[in-house]
matplotlib code that plots the C-alpha trace (Angstrom):
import matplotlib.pyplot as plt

x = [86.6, 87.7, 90.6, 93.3, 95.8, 98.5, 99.9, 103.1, 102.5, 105.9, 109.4, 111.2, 114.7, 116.5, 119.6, 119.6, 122.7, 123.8, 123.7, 126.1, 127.1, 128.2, 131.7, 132.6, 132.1, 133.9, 136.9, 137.3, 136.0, 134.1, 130.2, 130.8, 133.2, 135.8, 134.0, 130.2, 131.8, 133.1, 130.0, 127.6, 129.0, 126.7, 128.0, 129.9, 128.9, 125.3, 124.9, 127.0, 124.4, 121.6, 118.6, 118.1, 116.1, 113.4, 112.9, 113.3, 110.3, 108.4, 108.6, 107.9, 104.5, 103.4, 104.0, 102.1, 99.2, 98.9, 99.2, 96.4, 94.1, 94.1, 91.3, 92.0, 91.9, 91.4, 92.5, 91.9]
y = [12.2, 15.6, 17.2, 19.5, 21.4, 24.0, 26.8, 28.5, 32.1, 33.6, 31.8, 33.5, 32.9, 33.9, 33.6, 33.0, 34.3, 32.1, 33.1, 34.8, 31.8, 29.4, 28.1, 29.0, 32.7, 32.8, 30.8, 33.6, 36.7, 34.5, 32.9, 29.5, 27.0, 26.3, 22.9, 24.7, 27.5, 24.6, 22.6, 25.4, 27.8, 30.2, 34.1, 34.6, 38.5, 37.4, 35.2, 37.7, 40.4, 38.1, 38.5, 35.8, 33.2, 34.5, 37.8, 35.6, 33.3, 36.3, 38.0, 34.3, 34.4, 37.6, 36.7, 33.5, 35.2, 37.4, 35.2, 33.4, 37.0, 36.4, 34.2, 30.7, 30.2, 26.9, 25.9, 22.7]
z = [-111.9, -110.6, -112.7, -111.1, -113.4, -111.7, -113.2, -112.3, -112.6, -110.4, -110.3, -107.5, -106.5, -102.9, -101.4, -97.7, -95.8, -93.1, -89.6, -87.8, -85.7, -88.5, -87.8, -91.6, -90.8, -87.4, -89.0, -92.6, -93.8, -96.5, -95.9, -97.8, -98.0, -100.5, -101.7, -101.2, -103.7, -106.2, -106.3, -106.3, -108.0, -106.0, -106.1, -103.1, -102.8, -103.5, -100.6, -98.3, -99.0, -98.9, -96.0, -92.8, -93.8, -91.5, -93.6, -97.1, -95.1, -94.9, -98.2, -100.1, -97.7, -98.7, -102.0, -101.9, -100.3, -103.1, -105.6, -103.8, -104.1, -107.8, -109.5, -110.5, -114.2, -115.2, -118.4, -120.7]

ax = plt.figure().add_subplot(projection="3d")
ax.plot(x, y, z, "-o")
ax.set_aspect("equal")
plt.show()
């Protein structure tokens, strides 16, 4: 019986800003919506200056990649 353990070796976290053509933006000068801001709690200035979700695609992938350069340890 073949045994498979992960490891986590990077946590990463990114906030995506929302396109240009959301309704929220075109409507106020803020990105989220009074009840996303209540039950998130997420920094308003945080997700303003964030990158498109395209570019945060892109640096998770390269990230991934080399991640995936390095050699697998196995551990018991």
């Amino acid at each position: 019986m073949a045994v498979c353990c992960v490891e986590v070796v990077s946590v990463q976290v990114h906030y995506v800003r929302p396109s240009p053509c959301d309704d929220v933006a075109a409507e106020t000068d803020s990105v989220l919506t009074e009840e996303c801001r209540i039950q998130t709690n997420l920094p308003e200035d945080a997700i303003r200056n964030a990158q498109p979700l395209e570019l945060v695609i892109d640096e998770v992938s390269q990230s991934v990649a080399a991640a995936s350069t390095q050699p697998l340890q196995i551990g018991y």
